[in-house]
PAVOGU-465435 format. One record per residue (C-alpha): residue number from 0; residue in one letter; x, y, z. Coordinates in Angstrom, 3 decimals. Example, Ala and Ser with C-alpha at 12.3 -4.5 7.8 and 13.67 -1.06 7.14 Angstrom:
PAVOGU-465435
<site><nr>0</nr><rest>a</rest><xx>12.300</xx><yy>-4.500</yy><zz>7.800</zz></site>
<site><nr>1</nr><rest>s</rest><xx>13.670</xx><yy>-1.060</yy><zz>7.140</zz></site>
This chain:
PAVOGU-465435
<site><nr>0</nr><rest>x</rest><xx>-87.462</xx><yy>34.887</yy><zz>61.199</zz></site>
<site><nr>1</nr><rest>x</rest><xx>-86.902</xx><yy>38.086</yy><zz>59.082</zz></site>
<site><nr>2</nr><rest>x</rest><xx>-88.161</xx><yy>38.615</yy><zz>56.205</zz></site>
<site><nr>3</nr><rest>x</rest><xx>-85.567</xx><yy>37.688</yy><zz>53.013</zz></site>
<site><nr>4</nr><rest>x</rest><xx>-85.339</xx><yy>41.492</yy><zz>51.814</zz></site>
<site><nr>5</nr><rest>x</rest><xx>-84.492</xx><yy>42.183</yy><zz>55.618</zz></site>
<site><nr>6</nr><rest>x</rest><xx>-82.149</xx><yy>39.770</yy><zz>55.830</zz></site>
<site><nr>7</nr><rest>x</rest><xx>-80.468</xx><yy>39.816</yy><zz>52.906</zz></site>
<site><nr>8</nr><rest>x</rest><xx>-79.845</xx><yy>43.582</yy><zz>53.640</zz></site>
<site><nr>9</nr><rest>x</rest><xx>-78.759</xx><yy>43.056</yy><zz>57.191</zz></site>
<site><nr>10</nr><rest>x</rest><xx>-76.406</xx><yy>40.517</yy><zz>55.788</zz></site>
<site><nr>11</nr><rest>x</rest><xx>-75.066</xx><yy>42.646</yy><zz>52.796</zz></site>
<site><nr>12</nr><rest>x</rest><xx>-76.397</xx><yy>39.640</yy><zz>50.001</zz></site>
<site><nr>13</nr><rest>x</rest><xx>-79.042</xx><yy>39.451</yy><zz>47.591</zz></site>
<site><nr>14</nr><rest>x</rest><xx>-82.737</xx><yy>38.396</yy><zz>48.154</zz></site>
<site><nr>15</nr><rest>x</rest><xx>-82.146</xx><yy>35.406</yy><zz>45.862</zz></site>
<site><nr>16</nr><rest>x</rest><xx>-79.142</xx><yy>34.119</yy><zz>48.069</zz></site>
<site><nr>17</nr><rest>x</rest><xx>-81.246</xx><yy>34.262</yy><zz>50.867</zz></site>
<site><nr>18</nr><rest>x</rest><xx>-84.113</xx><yy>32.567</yy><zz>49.517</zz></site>
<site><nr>19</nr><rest>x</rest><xx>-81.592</xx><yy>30.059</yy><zz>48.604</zz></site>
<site><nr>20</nr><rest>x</rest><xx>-80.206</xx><yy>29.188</yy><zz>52.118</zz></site>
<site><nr>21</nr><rest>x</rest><xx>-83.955</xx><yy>29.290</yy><zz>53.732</zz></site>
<site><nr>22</nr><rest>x</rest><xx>-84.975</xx><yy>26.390</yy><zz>51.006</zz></site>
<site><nr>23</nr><rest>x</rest><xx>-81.590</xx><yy>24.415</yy><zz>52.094</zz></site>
<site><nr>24</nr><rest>x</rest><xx>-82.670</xx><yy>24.813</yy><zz>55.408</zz></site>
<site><nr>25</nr><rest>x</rest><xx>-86.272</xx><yy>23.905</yy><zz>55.137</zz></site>
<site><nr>26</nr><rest>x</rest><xx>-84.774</xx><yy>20.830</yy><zz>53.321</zz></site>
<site><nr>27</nr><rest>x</rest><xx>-83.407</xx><yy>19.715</yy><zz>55.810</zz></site>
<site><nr>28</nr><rest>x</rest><xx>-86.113</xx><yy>20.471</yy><zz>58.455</zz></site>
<site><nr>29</nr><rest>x</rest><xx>-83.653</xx><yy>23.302</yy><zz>60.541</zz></site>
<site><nr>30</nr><rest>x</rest><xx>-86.312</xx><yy>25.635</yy><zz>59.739</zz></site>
<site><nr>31</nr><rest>x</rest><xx>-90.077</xx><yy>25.253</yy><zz>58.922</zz></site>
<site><nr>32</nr><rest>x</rest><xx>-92.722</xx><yy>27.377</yy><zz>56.807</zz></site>
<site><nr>33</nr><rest>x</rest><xx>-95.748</xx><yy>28.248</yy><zz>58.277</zz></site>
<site><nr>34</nr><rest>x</rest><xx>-98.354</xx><yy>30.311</yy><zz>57.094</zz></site>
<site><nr>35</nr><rest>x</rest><xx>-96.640</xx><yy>33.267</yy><zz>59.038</zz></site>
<site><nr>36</nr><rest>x</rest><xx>-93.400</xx><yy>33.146</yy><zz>57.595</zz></site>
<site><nr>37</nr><rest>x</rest><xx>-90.541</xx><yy>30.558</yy><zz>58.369</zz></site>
<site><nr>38</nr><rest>x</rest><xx>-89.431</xx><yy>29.314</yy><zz>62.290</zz></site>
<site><nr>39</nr><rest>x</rest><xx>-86.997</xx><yy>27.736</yy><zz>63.603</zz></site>
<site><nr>40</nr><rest>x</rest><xx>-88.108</xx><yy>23.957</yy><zz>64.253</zz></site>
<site><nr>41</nr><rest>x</rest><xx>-88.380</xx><yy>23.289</yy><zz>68.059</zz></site>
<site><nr>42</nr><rest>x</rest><xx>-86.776</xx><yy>19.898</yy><zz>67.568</zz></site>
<site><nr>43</nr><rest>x</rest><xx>-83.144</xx><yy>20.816</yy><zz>68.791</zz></site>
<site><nr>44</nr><rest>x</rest><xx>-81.974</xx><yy>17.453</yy><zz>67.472</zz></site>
<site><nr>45</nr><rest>x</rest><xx>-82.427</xx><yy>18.457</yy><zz>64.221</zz></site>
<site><nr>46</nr><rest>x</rest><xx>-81.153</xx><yy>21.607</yy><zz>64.765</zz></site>
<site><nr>47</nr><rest>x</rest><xx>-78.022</xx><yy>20.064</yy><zz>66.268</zz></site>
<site><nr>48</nr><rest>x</rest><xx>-77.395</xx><yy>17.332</yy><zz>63.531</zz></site>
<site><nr>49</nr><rest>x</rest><xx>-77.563</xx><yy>20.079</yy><zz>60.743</zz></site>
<site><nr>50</nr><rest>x</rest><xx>-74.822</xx><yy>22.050</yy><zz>62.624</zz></site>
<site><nr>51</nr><rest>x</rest><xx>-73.017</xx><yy>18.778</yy><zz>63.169</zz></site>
<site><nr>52</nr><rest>x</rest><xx>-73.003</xx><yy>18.050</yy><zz>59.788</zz></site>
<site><nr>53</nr><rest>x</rest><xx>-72.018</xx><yy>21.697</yy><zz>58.316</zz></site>
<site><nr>54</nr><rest>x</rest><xx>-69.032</xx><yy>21.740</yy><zz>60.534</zz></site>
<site><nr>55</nr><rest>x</rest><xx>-67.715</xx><yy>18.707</yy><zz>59.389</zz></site>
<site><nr>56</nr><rest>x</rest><xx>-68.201</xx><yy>19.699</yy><zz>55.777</zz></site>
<site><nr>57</nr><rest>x</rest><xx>-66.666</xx><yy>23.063</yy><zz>56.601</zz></site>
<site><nr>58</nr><rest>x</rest><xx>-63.374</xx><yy>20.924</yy><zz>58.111</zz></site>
<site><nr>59</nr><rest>x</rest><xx>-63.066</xx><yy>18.838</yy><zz>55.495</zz></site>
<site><nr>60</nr><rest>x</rest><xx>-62.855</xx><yy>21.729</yy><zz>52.561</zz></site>
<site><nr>61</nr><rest>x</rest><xx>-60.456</xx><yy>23.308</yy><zz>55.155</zz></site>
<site><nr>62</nr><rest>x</rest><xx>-58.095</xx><yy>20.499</yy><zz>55.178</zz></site>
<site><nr>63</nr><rest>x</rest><xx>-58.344</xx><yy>20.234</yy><zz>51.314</zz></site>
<site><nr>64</nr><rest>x</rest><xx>-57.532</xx><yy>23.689</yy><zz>51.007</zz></site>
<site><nr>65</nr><rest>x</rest><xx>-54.858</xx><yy>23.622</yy><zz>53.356</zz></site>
<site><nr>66</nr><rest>x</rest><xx>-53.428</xx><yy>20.488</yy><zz>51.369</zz></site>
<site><nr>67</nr><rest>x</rest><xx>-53.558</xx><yy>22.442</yy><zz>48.214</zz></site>
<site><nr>68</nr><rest>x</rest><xx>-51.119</xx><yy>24.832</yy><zz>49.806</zz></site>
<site><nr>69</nr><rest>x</rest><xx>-48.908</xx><yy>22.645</yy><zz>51.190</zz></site>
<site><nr>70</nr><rest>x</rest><xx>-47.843</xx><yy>21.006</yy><zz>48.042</zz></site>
């Protein structure tokens, strides 16, 4: 992966936000630090369970939202 200064400026953020997201990653095993920078884990299980479980997360503060406006 990028470096976090190249990323963050590809992505318009800060370093710090960056940094951020990789740790939340790593935690939960999406990506893994090795002693050449981080990688993508080769288990695509993982992978796919973390995306599982961001969309779902994503849906439900959509629906909240959307609730909000509603009332």
């Amino acid at each position: 992966m990028p470096s976090y200064t190249e990323l963050a400026k590809e992505a318009g953020s800060s370093p710090e936000t960056v940094r951020k997201a990789f740790r939340e990653l790593q935690h939960y095993g999406v990506i893994e630090k090795m002693r050449r920078g981080y990688f993508v884990t080769a288990d695509e299980a993982v992978v796919m369970a973390y995306r599982q479980q961001y969309l779902t997360t994503i849906e439900k503060k959509y629906l909240v939202a959307k609730a909000k406006v509603e009332i």
